[in-house]
C-alpha positions in Angstrom: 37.6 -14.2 5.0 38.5 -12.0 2.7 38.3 -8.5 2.2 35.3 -7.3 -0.4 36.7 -5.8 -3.6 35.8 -2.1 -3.6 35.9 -0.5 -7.3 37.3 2.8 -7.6 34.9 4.8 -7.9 35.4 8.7 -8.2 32.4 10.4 -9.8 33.2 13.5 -11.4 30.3 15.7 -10.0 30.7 19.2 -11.1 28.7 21.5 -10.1 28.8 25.3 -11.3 27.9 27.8 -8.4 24.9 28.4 -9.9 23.7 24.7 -10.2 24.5 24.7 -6.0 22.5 27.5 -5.1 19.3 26.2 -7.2 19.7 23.0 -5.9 19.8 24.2 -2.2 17.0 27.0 -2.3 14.9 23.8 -4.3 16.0 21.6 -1.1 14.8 24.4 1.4 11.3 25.2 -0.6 10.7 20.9 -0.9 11.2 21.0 2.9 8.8 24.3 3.7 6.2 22.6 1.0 6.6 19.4 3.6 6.4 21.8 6.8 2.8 23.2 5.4 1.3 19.8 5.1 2.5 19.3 8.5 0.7 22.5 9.3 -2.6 21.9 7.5 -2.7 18.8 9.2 -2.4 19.6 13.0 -5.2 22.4 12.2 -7.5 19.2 10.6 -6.5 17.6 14.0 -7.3 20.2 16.0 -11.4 20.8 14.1 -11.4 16.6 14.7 -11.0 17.1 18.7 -12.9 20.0 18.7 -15.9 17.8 17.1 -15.1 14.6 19.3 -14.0 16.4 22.6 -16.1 15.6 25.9 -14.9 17.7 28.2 -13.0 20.7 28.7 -9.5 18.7 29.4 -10.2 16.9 26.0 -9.7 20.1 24.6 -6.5 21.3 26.3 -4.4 17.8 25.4 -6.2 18.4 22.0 -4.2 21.8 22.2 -1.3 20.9 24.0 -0.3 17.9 21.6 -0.5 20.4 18.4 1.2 23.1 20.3 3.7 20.8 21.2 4.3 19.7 17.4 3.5 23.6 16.3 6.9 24.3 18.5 8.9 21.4 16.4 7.6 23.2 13.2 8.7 26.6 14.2 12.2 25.0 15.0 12.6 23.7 12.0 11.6 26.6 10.3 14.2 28.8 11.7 16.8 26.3 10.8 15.6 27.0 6.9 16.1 30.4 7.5 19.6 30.6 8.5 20.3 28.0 5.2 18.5 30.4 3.2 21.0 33.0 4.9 23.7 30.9 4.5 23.1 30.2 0.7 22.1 34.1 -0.1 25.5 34.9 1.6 27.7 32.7 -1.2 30.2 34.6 -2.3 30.4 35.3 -6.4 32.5 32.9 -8.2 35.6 35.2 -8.5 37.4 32.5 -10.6 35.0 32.3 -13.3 34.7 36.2 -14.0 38.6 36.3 -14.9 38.8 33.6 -17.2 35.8 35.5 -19.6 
């Protein structure tokens, strides 16, 4: 067998530091607009239970399961806010204010 051809491919991608740090605060808020939903919908899961539930234990798994997914949330959310640390802590482009 032979081996597959790969082209040579280097794509010039260049990004000004600008261009980086709106396309990773866009990243962050796309991911915070996708943890709300999440958050919206354990509270619509949580009324459903309340409405359907039986019995007092009905109620506490109802609980327990959107605590437990609550707890992911809240992980991830701290993750954003050290990347939103991280990217507000981007030094200035030194090289580009000397060549003005």
């Amino acid at each position: 067998m032979s081996m597959p051809n790969i082209p040579d491919i280097t794509p010039d991608i260049n990004l000004k530091r600008e261009d980086v740090i709106n396309l990773l605060l866009t990243s962050i808020a796309l991911e915070e607009i996708g943890l709300a939903h999440l958050i919206n919908a354990e509270g619509e899961k949580l009324q459903k239970a309340i409405e359907v539930a039986n019995c007092f234990e009905d109620l506490l798994y109802a609980n327990r399961s959107v605590e437990k997914m609550l707890r992911t949330i809240i992980k991830k959310e701290m993750l954003l806010q050290f990347k939103l640390e991280d990217v507000m802590e981007i030094p200035p482009d030194e090289h580009h204010h000397h060549h003005k």
